[in-house]
C-alpha positions as CSV (number, residue, x, y, z in Angstrom):
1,X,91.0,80.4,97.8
2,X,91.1,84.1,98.6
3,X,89.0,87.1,97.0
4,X,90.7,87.4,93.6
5,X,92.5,91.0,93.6
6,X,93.8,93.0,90.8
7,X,97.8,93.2,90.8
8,X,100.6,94.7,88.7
9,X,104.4,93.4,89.0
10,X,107.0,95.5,88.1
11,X,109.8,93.4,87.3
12,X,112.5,93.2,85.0
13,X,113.7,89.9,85.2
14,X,111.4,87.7,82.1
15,X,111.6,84.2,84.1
16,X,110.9,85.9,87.3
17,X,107.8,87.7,85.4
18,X,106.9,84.4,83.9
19,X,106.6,82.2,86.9
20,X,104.9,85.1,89.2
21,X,102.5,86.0,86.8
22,X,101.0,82.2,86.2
23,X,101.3,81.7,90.3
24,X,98.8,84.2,90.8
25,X,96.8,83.8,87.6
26,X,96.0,80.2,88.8
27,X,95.0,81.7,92.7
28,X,92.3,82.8,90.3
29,X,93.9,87.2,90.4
30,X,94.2,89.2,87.4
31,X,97.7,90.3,87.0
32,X,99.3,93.1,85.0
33,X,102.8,93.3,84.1
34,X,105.8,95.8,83.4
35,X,109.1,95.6,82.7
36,X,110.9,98.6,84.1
37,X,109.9,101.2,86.2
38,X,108.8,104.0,84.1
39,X,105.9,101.4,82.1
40,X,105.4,100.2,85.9
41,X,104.5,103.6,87.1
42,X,102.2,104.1,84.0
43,X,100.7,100.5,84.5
44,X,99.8,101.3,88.8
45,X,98.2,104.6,88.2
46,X,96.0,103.2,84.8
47,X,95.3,100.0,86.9
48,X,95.2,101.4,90.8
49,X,95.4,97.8,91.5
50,X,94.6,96.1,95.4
51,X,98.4,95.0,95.3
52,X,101.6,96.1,93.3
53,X,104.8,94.3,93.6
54,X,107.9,96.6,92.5
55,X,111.4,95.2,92.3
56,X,113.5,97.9,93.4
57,X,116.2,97.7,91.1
58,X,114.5,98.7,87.5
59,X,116.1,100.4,84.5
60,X,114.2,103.3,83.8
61,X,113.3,104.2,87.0
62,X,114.0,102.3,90.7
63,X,111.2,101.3,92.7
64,X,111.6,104.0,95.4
65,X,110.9,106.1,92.6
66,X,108.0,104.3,91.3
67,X,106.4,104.4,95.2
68,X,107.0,108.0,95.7
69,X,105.0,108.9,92.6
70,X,102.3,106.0,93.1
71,X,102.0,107.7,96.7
72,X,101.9,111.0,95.3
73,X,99.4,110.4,92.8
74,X,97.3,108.1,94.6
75,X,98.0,108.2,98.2
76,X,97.1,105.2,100.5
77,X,94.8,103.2,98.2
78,X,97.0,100.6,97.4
79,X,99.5,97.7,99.1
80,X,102.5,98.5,98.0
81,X,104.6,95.8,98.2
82,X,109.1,95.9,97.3
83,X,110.3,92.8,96.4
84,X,114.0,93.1,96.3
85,X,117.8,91.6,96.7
86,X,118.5,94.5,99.2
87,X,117.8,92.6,102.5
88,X,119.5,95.1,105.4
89,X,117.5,96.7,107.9
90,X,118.4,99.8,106.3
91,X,117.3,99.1,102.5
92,X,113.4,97.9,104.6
93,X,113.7,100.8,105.6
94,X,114.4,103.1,102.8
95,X,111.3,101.2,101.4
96,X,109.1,101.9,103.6
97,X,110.3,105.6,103.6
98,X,109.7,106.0,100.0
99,X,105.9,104.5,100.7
100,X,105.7,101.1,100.4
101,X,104.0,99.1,102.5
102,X,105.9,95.9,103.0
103,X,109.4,94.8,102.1
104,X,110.1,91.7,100.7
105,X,113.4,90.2,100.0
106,X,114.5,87.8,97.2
107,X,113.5,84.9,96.3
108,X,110.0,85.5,97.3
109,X,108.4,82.5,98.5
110,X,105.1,82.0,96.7
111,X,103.0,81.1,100.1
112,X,104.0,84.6,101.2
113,X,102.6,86.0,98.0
114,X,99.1,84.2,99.0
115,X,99.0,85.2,102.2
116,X,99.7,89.0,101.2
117,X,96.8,88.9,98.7
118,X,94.6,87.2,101.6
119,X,95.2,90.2,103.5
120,X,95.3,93.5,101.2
121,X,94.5,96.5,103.7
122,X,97.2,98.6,104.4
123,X,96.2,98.2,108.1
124,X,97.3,94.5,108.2
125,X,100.6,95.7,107.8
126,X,103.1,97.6,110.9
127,X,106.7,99.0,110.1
128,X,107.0,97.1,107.2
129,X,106.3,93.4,108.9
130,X,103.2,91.5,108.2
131,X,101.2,90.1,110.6
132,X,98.4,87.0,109.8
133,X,97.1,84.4,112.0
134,X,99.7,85.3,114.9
135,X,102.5,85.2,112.2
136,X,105.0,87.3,111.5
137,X,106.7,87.2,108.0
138,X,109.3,90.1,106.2
């Protein structure tokens, strides 16, 4: 089992919350929750979490949004993770341009959730493509 880490999902979808949230909680993390990106942005900066997931299509605010300000406010301190239905090359990369760190695309395999907490510095991570035991994984 890894290190537990502190995370907060911003997500808007209840079931997708739901089933996240009591993945993680029994990998033994303590998660946060929000349910648009405005409470999400409010939740990262109170929490400054090891890892935030941010769906990129919130009410309130989108998750670009929500990674510009994070990045503003707190700079690099974080993994900054999109989880997302946008898949292109070009929506990874107007992720990574708005600051996160890794760009994930729906449905999010759970594994890939566990191996992203295993390795939470920002250094493990190069153009948006993670890299663990010779793996590569988007």
């Amino acid at each position: 089992m890894s290190q537990a880490r502190r995370v907060v999902h911003v997500e808007d979808d209840d079931d997708t919350r739901l089933v996240f949230r009591a993945a993680l909680e029994i990998g033994g993390h303590h998660v946060e929750e929000a349910r648009d990106g405005i409470e999400g942005l409010a939740r990262i900066l109170a929490e400054n979490p090891h890892v935030a997931f941010v769906d990129i299509g919130l009410p309130g605010m989108d998750g670009y949004e929500v990674a510009r300000r994070v990045r503003a406010e707190l700079g690099p301190s974080m993994l900054l993770v999109a989880m997302t239905g946008y898949a292109k090359e070009s929506d990874r990369l107007r992720a990574l341009s708005a600051g996160f760190d890794l760009h994930m695309s729906k449905p999010i395999e759970l594994e890939l959730v566990k191996r992203i907490l295993e390795t939470t510095t920002r250094l493990a991570f190069s153009d948006g493509v993670a890299h663990t035991s010779g793996e590569e994984y988007r």
